[in-house]
C-alpha positions, 0 to 999 in steps of 0.5 A, a space after each residue: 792943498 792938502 799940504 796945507 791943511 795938513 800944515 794948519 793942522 799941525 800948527 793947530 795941534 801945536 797951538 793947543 798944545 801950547 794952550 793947555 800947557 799954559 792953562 792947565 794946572 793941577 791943585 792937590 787934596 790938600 790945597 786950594 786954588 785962589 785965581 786972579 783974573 786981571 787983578 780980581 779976585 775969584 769968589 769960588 777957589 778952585 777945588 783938588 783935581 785938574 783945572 784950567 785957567 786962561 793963560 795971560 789973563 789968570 793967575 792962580 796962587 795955591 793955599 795948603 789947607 794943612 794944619 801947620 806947627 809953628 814953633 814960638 821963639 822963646 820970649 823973656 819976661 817978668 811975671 806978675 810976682 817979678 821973677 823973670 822967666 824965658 818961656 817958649 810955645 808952639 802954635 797949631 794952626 789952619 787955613 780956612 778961608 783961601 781967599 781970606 788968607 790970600 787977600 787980607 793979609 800979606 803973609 798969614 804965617 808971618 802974621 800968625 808968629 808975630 801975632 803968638 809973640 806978642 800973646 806970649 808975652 802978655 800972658 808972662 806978665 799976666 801970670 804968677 810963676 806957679 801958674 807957668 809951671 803947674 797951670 799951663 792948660 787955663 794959660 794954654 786956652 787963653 794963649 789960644 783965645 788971643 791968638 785966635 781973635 785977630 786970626 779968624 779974620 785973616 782965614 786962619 784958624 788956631 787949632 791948640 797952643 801949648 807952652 813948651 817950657 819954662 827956664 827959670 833962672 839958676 837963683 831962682 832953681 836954687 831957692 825953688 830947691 830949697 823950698 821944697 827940701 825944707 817942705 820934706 823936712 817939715 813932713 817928715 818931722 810932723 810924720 816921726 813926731 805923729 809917730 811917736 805920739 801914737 807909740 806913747 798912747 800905746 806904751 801907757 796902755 800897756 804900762 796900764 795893762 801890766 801895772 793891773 797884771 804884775 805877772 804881764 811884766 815878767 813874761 815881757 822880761 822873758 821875751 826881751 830876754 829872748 829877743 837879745 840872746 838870739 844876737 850872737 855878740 850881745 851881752 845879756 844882763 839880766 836883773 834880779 826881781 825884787 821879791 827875790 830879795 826881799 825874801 832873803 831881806 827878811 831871812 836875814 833880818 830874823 831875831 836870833 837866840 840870846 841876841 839883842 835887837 838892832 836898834 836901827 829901824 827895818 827899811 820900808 817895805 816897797 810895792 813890787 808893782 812900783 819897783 819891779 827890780 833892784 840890784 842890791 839891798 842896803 839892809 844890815 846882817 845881825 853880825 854887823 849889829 853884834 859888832 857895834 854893841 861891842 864896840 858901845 859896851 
C-alpha cells in the first residue's frame, strides 16, 4: 500500500514537473508576451517576469518593445528639377501595442522597410536638389510624418528618420565644382575691386593733403627712400627736385657785361606744385647765344 502512494506520488511529481515545463515561460524587460488561446487572441499581453500559460491550449509569441535601426536601401530618382539623384536613410522605430503589432499585420519590419521605400522615393521626386543636400531636417520630418501615418495602425511607432546620403552623378559633381569655383572667383573679384576703390579714396586724400602741404611731399620722398635702401640689392635713383634746377636756370640765364641778349624767349615758368621734379632743363647757356650771333654776323 504504501508502495503505491509512494509510486503515485512519484508519477505525480513527474507530472507536474512535465506540467510546468511546458507552461512555464519567461518574458524579459524588454519584450511583451502576446498568447493565443485556441486561436484567440488575449486582450491584456503578458508583462516581464515569469508567467505560465496552458500547454496545448496557448501559445504565446513574444514582441521586442526595442527601438529598432532599419537601414533604408539606397533608391534612385529624379528630383523635382531632373537630376537623378541615388539617396539612402535609416528609420528608428518601436513597438507600441503587441497585440496590434502581431495581428494586424504579417510582418511589421517588413511592412515598416517597404512602407520607408516607397517614402523615400516620393520624397526624391518631390524635392528640388538643393533640398536633398542642405534641407534634410524639413525632408527628414516629412519622411517620418509618411511613414509614420500608416504605421500607428499596425502598433509601431516611428521614432526619427534621417537621410544618410546623397550620391550625385560624377556630370553633375563636376558642374556642381565648377559653380562654386566661378562663385569664389566672383567674390574675389568684387573683393580686390572694393579694395582697390577704398586705396583710391584714400590716395586722393592724400594728393589733396600734400597738394595744400608741398612740404609733405618731400618727407614722403624721404621715407620711400628709406623704404628702398633697407633692400640690400636695390637700386636707388633718386630725382632731382625741380626748384633745385630752376635755381641753376635762372643762374644761367643771367645778362652778362657787353653781351648781347638771347633772342629766344625765357621757358615758362612751372608751379613746383604741379611738377614736383625733372630730370633735365632744356634751357640754353649764354655761350650757345654768342655762338649763333657769329655765326649770323
Amino acid at each position: 500500500m504504501l508502495q503505491g502512494l509512494a509510486a503515485a506520488g512519484i508519477v505525480l511529481l513527474c507530472v507536474c514537473a512535465v506540467y510546468v515545463a511546458l507552461a512555464a515561460r519567461v518574458v524579459k524587460q524588454y519584450e511583451r508576451g502576446v498568447v493565443f488561446r485556441l486561436g484567440r487572441v488575449m486582450k491584456d499581453a503578458r508583462q516581464p517576469g515569469f508567467t505560465m500559460i496552458v500547454p496545448f491550449v496557448d501559445r504565446m509569441r513574444k514582441v521586442n518593445l526595442q527601438i529598432v535601426t532599419l537601414p533604408v536601401p539606397a533608391q534612385e530618382g529624379i528630383s523635382r528639377d531632373n537630376v537623378t539623384v541615388r539617396v539612402d536613410a535609416v528609420v528608428y522605430f518601436k513597438v507600441v501595442d503587441p497585440v496590434d503589432a502581431i495581428v494586424r499585420v504579417e510582418d511589421y519590419r517588413f511592412a515598416v522597410s517597404q512602407m520607408a521605400q516607397t517614402s523615400l522615393r516620393s520624397i526624391i521626386g518631390k524635392s528640388d536638389l538643393d533640398d536633398l543636400l542642405s534641407n534634410r531636417e524639413k525632408l527628414n520630418q516629412g519622411l517620418e510624418l509618411m511613414i509614420d501615418s500608416p504605421a500607428v495602425g499596425w502598433g509601431v511607432h516611428v521614432d526619427r528618420v534621417e537621410i544618410k546620403d546623397v550620391s550625385l552623378p560624377e556630370t553633375m559633381k563636376r558642374s556642381m565644382a565648377r559653380q562654386a569655383e566661378a562663385a569664389r572667383d566672383r567674390r574675389a573679384r568684387v573683393i580686390n575691386a572694393d579694395a582697390e576703390f577704398q586705396a583710391s579714396k584714400k590716395l586722393a586724400e592724400a594728393a589733396q593733403q600734400m597738394a595744400d602741404t608741398p612740404s609733405a611731399l618731400q618727407l614722403r620722398l624721404l621715407q620711400t627712400v628709406v623704404a628702398v635702401a633697407a633692400e640690400k640689392n636695390s637700386t636707388l635713383v633718386l630725382p632731382f627736385p625741380v626748384e633745385l634746377l630752376r635755381f641753376l636756370e635762372r643762374a644761367q640765364q643771367t645778362p652778362q657785361p657787353g653781351a648781347a641778349p638771347s633772342a629766344q624767349a625765357a621757358p615758362p615758368q612751372v608751379p613746383s606744385a604741379q611738377v614736383p621734379y625733372a630730370a633735365a632743363s632744356s634751357a640754353r647757356t649764354p655761350a650757345d647765344s654768342g655762338s649763333d650771333g657769329q655765326r649770323a654776323g
